[in-house]
C-alpha positions as CSV (number, residue, x, y, z in Angstrom):
1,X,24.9,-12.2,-17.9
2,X,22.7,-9.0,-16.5
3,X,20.9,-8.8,-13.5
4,X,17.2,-10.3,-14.5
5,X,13.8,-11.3,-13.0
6,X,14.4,-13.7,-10.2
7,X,13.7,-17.5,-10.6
8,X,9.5,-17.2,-10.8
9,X,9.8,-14.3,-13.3
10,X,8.5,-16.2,-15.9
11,X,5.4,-17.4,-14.5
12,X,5.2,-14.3,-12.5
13,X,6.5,-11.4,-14.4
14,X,8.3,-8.1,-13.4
15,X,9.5,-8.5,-9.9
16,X,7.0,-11.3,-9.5
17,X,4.5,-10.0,-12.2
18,X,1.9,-12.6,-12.8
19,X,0.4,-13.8,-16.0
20,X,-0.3,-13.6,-19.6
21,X,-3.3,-11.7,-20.9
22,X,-6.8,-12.3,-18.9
23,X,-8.7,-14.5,-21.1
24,X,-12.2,-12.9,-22.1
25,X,-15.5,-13.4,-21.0
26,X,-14.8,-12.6,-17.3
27,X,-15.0,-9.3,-17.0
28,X,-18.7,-9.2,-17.0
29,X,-18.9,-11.6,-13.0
30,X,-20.5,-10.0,-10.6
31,X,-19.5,-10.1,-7.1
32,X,-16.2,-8.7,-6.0
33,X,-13.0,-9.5,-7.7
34,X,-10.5,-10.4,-5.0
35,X,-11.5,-12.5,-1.7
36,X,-9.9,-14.0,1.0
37,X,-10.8,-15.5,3.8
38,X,-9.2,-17.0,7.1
39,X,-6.2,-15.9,5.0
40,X,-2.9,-17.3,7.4
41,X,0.5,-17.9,7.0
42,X,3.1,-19.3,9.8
43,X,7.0,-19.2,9.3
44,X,7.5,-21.9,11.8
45,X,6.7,-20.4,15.5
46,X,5.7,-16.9,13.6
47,X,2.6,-16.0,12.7
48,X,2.6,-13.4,9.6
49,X,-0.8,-13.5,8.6
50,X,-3.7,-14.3,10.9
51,X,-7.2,-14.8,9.6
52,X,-7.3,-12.1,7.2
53,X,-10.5,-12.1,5.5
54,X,-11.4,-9.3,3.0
55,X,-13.5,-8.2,-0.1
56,X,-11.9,-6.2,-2.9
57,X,-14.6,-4.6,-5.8
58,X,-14.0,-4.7,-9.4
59,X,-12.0,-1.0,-9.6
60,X,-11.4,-0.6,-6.2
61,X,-7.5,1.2,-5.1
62,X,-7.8,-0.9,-2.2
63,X,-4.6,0.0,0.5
64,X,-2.9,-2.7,2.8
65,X,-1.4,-0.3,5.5
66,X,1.1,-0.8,8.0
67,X,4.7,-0.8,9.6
68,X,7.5,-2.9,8.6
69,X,6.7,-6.5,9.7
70,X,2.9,-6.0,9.6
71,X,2.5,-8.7,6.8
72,X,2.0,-6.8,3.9
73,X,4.4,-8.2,2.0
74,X,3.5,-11.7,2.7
75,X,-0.3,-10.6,2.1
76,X,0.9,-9.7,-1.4
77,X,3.0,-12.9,-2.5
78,X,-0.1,-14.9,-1.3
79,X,-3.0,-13.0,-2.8
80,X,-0.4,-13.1,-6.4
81,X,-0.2,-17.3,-6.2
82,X,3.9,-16.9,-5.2
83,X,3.1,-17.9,-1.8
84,X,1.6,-20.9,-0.1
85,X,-1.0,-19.6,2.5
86,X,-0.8,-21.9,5.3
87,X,-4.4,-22.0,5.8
88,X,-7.7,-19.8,4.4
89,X,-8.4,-19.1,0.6
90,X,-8.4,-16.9,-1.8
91,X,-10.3,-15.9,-5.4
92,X,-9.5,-14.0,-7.9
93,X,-12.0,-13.3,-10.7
94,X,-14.0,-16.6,-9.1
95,X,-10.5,-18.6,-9.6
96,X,-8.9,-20.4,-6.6
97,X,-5.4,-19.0,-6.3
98,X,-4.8,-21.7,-3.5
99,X,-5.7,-24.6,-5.6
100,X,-4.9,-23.5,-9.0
101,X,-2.4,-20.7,-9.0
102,X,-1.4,-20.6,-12.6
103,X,-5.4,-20.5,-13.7
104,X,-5.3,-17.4,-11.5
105,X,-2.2,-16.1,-12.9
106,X,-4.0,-14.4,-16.3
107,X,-6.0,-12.0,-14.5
108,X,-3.1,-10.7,-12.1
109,X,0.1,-8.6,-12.3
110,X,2.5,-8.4,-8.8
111,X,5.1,-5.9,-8.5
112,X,7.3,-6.7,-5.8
113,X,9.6,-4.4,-3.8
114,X,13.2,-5.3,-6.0
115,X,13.5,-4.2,-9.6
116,X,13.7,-7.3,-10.7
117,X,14.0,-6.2,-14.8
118,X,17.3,-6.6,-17.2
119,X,19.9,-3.7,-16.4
120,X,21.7,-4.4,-19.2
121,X,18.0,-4.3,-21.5
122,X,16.9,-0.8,-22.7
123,X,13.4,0.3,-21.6
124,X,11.6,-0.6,-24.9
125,X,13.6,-4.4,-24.9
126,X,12.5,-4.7,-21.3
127,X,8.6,-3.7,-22.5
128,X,9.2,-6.2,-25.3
129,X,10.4,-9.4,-23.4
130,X,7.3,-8.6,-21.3
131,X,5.2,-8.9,-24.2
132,X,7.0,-11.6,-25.5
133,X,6.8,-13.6,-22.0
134,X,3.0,-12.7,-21.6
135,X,2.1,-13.5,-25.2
136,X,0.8,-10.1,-26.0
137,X,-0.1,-10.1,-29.7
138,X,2.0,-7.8,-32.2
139,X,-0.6,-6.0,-33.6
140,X,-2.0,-4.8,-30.2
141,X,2.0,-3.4,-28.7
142,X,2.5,-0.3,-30.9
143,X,-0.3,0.9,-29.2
144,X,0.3,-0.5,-26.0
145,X,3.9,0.4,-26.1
146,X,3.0,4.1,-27.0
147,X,0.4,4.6,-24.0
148,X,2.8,2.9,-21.3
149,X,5.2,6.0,-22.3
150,X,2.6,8.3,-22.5
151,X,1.8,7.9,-19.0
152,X,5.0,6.6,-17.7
153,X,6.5,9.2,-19.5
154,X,9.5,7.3,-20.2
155,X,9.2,7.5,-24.2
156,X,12.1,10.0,-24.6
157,X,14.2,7.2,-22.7
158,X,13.2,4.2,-24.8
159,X,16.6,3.6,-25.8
160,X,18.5,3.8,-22.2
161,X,19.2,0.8,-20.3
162,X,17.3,-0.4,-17.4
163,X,20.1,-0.2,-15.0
164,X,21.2,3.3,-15.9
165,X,17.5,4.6,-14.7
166,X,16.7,6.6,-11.7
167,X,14.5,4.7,-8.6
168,X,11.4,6.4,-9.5
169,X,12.3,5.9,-13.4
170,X,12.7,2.2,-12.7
171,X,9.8,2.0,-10.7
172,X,7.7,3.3,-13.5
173,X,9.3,0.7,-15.9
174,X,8.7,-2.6,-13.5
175,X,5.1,-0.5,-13.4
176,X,4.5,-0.4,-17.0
177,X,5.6,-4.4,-17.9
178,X,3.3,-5.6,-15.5
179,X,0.3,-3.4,-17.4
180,X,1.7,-4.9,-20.8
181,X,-0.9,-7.6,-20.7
182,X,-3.9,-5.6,-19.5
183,X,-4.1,-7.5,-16.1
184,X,-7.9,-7.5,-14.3
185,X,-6.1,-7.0,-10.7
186,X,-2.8,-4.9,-9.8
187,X,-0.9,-5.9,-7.0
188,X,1.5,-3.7,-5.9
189,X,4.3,-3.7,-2.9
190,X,5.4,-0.6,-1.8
191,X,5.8,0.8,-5.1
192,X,6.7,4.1,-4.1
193,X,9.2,3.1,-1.7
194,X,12.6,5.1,-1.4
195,X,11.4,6.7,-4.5
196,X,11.6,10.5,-4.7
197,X,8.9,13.0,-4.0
198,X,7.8,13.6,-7.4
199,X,8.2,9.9,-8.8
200,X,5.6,8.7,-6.1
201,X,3.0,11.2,-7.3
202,X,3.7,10.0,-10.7
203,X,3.1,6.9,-9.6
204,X,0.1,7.6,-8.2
205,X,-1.3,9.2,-10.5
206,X,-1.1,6.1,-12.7
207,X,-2.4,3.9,-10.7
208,X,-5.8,6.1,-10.7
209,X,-5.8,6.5,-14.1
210,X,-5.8,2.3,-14.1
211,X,-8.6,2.2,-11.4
212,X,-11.0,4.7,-13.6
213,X,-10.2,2.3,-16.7
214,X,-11.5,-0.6,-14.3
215,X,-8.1,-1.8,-13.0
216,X,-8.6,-3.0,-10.0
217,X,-5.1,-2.1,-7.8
218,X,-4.4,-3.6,-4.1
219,X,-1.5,-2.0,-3.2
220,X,0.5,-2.1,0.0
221,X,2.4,0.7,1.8
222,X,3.9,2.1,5.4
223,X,3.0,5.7,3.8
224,X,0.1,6.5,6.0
225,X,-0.2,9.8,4.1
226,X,-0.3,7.7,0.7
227,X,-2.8,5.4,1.8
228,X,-5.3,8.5,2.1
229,X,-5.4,8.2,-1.7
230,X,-7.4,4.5,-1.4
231,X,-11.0,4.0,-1.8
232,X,-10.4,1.6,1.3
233,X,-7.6,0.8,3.7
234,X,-7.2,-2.0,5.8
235,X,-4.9,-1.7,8.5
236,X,-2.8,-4.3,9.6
237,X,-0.4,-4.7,12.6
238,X,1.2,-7.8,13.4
239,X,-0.3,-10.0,11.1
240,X,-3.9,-8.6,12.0
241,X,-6.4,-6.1,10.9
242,X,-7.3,-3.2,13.4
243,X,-9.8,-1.9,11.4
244,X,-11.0,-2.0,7.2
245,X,-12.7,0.8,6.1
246,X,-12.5,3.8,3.9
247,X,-9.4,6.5,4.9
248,X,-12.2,9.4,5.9
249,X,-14.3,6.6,7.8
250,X,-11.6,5.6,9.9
251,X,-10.5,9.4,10.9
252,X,-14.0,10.2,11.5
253,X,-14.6,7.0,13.8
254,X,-12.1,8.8,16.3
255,X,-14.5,10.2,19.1
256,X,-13.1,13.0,20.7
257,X,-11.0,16.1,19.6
258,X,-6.7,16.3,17.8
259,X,-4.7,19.2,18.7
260,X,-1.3,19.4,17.5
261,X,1.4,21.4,20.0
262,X,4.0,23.1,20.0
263,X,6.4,23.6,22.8
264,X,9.9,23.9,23.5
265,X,9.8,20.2,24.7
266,X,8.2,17.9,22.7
267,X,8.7,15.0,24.5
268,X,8.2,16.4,27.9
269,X,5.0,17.2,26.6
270,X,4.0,13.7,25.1
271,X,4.9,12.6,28.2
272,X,2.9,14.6,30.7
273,X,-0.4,15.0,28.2
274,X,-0.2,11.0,28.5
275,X,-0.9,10.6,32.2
276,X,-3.0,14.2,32.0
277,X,-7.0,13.1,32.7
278,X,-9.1,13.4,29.6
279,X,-6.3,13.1,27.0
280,X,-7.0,9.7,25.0
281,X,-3.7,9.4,23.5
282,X,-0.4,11.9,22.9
283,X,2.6,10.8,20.3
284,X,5.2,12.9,18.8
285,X,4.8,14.0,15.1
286,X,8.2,15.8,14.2
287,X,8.5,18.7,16.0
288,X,4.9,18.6,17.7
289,X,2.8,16.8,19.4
290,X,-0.7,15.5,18.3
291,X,-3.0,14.7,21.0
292,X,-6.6,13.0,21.4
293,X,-8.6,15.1,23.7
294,X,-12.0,14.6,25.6
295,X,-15.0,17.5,24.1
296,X,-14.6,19.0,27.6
297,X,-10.5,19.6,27.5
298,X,-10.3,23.5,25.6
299,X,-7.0,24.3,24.4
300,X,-6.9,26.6,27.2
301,X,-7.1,24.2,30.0
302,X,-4.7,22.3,28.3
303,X,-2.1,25.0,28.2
304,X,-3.0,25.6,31.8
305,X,-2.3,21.7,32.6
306,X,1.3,21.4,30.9
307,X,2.5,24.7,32.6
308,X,1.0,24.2,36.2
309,X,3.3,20.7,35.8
310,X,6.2,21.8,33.9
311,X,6.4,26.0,34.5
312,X,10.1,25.6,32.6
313,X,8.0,24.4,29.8
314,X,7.2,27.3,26.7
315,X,4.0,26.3,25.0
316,X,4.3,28.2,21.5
317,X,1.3,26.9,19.7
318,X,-1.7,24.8,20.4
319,X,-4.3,23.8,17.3
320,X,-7.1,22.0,16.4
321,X,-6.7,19.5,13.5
322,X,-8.2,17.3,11.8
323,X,-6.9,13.4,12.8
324,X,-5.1,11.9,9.7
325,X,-4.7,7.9,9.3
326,X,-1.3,7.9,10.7
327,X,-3.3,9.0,13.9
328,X,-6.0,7.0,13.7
329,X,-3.6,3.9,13.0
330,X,-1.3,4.5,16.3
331,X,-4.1,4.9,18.0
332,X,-5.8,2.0,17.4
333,X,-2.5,0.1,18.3
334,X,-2.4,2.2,21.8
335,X,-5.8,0.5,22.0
336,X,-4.6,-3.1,21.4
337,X,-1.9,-2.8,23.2
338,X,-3.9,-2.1,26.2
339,X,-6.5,-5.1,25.3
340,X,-9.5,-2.7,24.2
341,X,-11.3,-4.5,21.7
């Protein structure tokens, strides 16, 4: 026997895609189309998810953002119905996913982390057990079938099994069976993760072609350059949000000035810019430094400060950036971690 969907596939779909076609006559609510709130969930003495309470818009790319053990994943499997919250709620298209999970189920589609498809099915028998399983009527799947290829560009490899795909290839699959059934919401973990440069921006350009048709796509991710892309982000560390708002909001809320540097000792220099008066924050990004500065702290003072404490130290470049949400997001942990509300 292949590899398959795991157990909830089918109630749940590709990797935990949910749902047969939306029914009709929704699509015209108003008010948003995904809601939680309070949203928690405790694995005995740990908390994953604390009081998470958010809004997401009918076509909204709306990013959960975050490190490894943030919650996203457990954010996910609750907001698709696969997970028990342990307290809060949660709507979808004005249906309570906490009290009736499989009336919910219609207007969703959850891709989970694992490939969870047949290896030993070809693409177009994997896209046609999805439209088997989600009751997709035949008349309406040569069309469908032909514009998941189109875009997933996987048409030329209809005939090649499932397992013999690349990670971004199979990512693309597990993508297009959970669009089969023309889901109202997208929910998507890490999709583009440990897939290769290209796939990811294949990906994503996918996902906004869905969110101009009306798709609305909550998708989570530790790419902080990736989460740029959304409409809105909300940012989540341990469980928690530091902050919801859209990606150029959330840079521009930084007060104060970024300067990435260069020297022949990058830590050295994370080190002393971090006790240095008037720097807000200094962490290492690659080979330089990016550091939050006070209006009154020039580049040239700055230069003047490492030196005067470090004369070994060779400062080879000093310039002024703009933050990007991976700053933004470390230093609004800094803050936390300090008890700054």
């Amino acid at each position: 026997m292949s590899e398959g969907p795991p157990r909830d596939a089918a109630r749940s779909g590709p990797a935990g895609c949910a749902g047969p076609s939306a029914p009709a006559g929704r699509s015209g609510a108003s008010g948003p189309t995904l809601t939680t709130r309070g949203l928690t969930r405790r694995f005995g003495p740990l908390t994953a998810v604390e009081d998470l309470t958010l809004e997401v818009a009918r076509g909204e790319l709306f990013g959960i953002v975050g490190p490894d053990g943030a919650g996203k994943t457990t954010t996910l499997r609750m907001l698709a119905g696969v997970l028990r919250p342990s307290a809060g709620e949660i709507e979808v298209e004005g249906v309570d996913v906490v009290r009736d999970p499989e009336g919910a189920k219609p207007y969703l589609a959850y891709m989970s982390q694992r490939f969870g498809l047949y290896n030993d099915l070809t693409v177009e028998e994997n896209l046609t057990f999805y439209a088997d399983l989600y009751r997709v009527p035949r008349r309406k799947r040569p069309d469908r079938m032909a514009r998941l290829y189109r875009f997933s560009r996987l048409g030329e490899f209809h005939d090649r099994r499932a397992g013999a795909l690349s990670g971004g290839m199979k990512q693309k699959l597990s993508l297009s069976c959970a669009l089969i059934h023309h889901p109202r919401v997208l929910l998507l973990d890490e999709p583009t993760f440990g897939v290769d440069p290209i796939s990811r921006r294949e990906l994503w350009l996918i996902l906004h072609e869905m969110v101009a048709e009306g798709v609305t796509v909550v998708v989570s991710t530790s790419y902080l350059d990736e989460a740029e892309r959304c409409d809105r982000v909300a940012l989540l560390d341990r469980g928690r949000v530091l902050a919801l708002a859209p990606p150029t909001a959330l840079q521009a809320r930084l007060e104060g000035v970024m300067f990435a540097l260069r020297t022949s000792d990058p830590r050295a220099t994370r080190d002393l810019l971090r006790v240095t008066p008037g720097v807000a924050s200094a962490t290492l990004f690659g080979d330089a430094v990016h550091a939050l500065v006070g209006e009154r702290l020039p580049a040239d003072e700055i230069r003047g400060r490492l030196i005067e404490a470090l004369p070994t130290l060779e400062v080879h470049d000093i310039e002024r950036i703009d933050p990007s949400l991976e700053d933004v997001f470390i230093h609004l942990v800094r803050l936390r971690e300090a008890g700054v509300p």
